[in-house]
N, C-alpha and C positions, 0 to 999 in steps of 0.2 A: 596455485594462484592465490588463494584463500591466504598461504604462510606470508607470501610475500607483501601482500597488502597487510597484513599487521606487522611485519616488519618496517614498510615504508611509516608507519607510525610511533613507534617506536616499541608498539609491542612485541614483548621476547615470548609469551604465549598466552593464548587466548583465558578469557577469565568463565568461569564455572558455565555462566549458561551459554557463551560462545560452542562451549566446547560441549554443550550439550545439543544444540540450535542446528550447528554444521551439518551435520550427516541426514539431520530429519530436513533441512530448508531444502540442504542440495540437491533431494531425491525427489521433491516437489511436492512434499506432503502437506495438505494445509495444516495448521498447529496455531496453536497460542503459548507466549515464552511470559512465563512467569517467574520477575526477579525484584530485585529490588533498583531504589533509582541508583544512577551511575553504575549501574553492573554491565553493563556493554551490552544492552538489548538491541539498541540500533543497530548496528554493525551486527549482531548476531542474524538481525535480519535481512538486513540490505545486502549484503559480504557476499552469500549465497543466492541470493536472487541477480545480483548485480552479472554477477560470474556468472552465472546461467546465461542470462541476456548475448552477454559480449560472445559467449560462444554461441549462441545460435544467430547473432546477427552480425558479426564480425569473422568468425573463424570460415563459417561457413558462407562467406562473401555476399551476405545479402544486406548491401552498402544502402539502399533504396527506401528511404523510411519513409512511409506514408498511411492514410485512416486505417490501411486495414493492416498493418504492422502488429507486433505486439507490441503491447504497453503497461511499464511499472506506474499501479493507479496508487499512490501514496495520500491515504487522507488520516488528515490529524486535527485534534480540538483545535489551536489557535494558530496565525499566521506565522506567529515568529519560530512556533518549531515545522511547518511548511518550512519556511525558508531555513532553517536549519538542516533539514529531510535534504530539499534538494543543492544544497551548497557540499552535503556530504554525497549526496550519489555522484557530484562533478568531477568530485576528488576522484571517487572510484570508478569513474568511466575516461577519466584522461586520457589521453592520448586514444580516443577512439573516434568514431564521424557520430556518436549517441548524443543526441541532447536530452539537457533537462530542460522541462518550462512547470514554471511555478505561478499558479494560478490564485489570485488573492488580488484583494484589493488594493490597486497603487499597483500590481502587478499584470496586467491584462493581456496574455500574450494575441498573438493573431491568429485567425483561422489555422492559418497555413503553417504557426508553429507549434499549435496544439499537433497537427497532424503528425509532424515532421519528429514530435519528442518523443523518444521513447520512455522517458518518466515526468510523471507527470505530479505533484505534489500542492494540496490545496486541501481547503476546511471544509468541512458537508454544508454550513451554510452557503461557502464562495462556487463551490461547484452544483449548490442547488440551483442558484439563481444562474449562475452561466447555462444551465440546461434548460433551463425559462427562457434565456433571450436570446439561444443560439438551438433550432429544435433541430439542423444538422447537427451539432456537437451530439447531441440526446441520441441520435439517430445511429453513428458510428462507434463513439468511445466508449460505452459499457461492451458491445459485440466482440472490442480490440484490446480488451483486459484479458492480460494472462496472468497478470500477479498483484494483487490485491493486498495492499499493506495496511495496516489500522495500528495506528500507534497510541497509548493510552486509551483501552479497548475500555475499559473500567468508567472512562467519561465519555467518550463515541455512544457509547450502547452500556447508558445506567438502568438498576431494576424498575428504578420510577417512571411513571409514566409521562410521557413529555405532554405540557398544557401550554406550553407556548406558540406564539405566530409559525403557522406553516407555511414553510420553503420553497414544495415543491410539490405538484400537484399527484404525485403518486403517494406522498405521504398521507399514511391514515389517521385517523384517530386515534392519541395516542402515542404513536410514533416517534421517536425523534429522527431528526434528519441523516445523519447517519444510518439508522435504520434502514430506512427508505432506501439511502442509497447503494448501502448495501444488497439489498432486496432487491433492488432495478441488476445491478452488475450481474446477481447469481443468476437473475432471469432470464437475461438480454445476452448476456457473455454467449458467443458463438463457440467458444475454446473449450473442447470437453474436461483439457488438461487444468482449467483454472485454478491458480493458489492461492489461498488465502492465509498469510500471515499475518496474527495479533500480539499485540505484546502490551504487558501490564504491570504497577509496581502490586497492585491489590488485584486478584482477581477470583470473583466471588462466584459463585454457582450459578446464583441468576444472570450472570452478564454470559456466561459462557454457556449457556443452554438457549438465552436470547442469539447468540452469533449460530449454535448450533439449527435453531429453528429459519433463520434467514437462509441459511446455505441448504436449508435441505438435505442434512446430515446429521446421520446418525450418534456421529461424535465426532467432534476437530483432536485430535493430538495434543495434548499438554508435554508443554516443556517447560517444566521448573527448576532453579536455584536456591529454591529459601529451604 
């Protein structure tokens, strides 16, 4: 399935960290993919989260998608790669009953479509404050995360310490909002299986020992191209 969605793109074969990303994403290992920009990080991570999804909620006929479903929780620094995130997961769930809802401002989905999507793509700010004025959403979607994407982990979760306005009332001192939300997801997550995939063009020791200390783990997986 993997061949064929990079065929439908035009890719004749995948590029260095694809081809490194594949085997560790699809086996459901949490990992962080270190390349450089335009080396095909996205799709190294979505490619094989996607395919997972479709098989266990398409193959195996479970057509019904609601809060307690699993859910691709995709958060990134800024709206426009959000809406980049989920314009490509559309492509690769086509022709299936999977929706995306992209959560951002100017973007506001409904209760009922936040439930109903099984990827979900938004900013740590936009999804901090949706879990402020909506404490069902708080209540369900960190418990209904099975796979956890952090795109530009390098800016989500930097060494410095965050001194800006706080987001979210789980955020500590110090924290930046990704943090936080990261932290609530490992907490709250019902799913023993949860994945956490990260990806970075820089990725520095302190940022991955900060994501390693969130998840309560020993070590994430590195996968690198440079």
């Amino acid at each position: 399935e993997m061949k064929e969605a990079l065929e439908a793109r035009a890719i004749s074969s995948p590029t260095p960290i694809q081809r490194a990303a594949f085997p560790v994403v699809s086996k459901g290992y949490s990992c962080m993919l270190h390349a450089t920009t335009g080396s095909g990080k996205t799709l190294a991570m979505m490619l094989p989260i996607l395919a997972k999804l479709r098989e266990e909620l398409v193959e195996k006929k479970k057509v019904v998608i609601n809060q307690t479903s699993k859910k691709v929780l995709i958060i990134v620094p800024t709206r426009e790669l959000a809406a980049q995130h989920a314009a490509g997961a559309r492509d690769l769930l086509r022709g299936t009953n999977l929706h995306v809802a992209l959560l951002t401002a100017g973007e506001t989905p409904t209760a009922d479509a936040l439930a109903s999507a099984s990827v979900i793509a938004t900013t740590p700010v936009e999804l901090a404050m949706a879990f402020n004025a909506t404490k069902t959403l708080f209540d369900w979607l960190p418990a209904a995360v099975g796979a956890l994407v952090l795109d530009e982990l390098d800016v989500l979760l930097p060494a410095k310490r965050f001194t800006g306005k706080k987001f979210f009332r789980f955020q500590d001192d110090g924290m930046h909002p990704a943090e936080a939300l990261v932290k609530t997801v490992a907490r709250r997550c019902e799913r023993p299986d949860l994945q956490v995939v990260a990806a970075s063009a820089t990725l520095d020791k302190a940022t991955s020992r900060k994501l390693e200390r969130l998840l309560r783990a020993s070590e994430v997986l590195r996968v690198s191209a440079i």
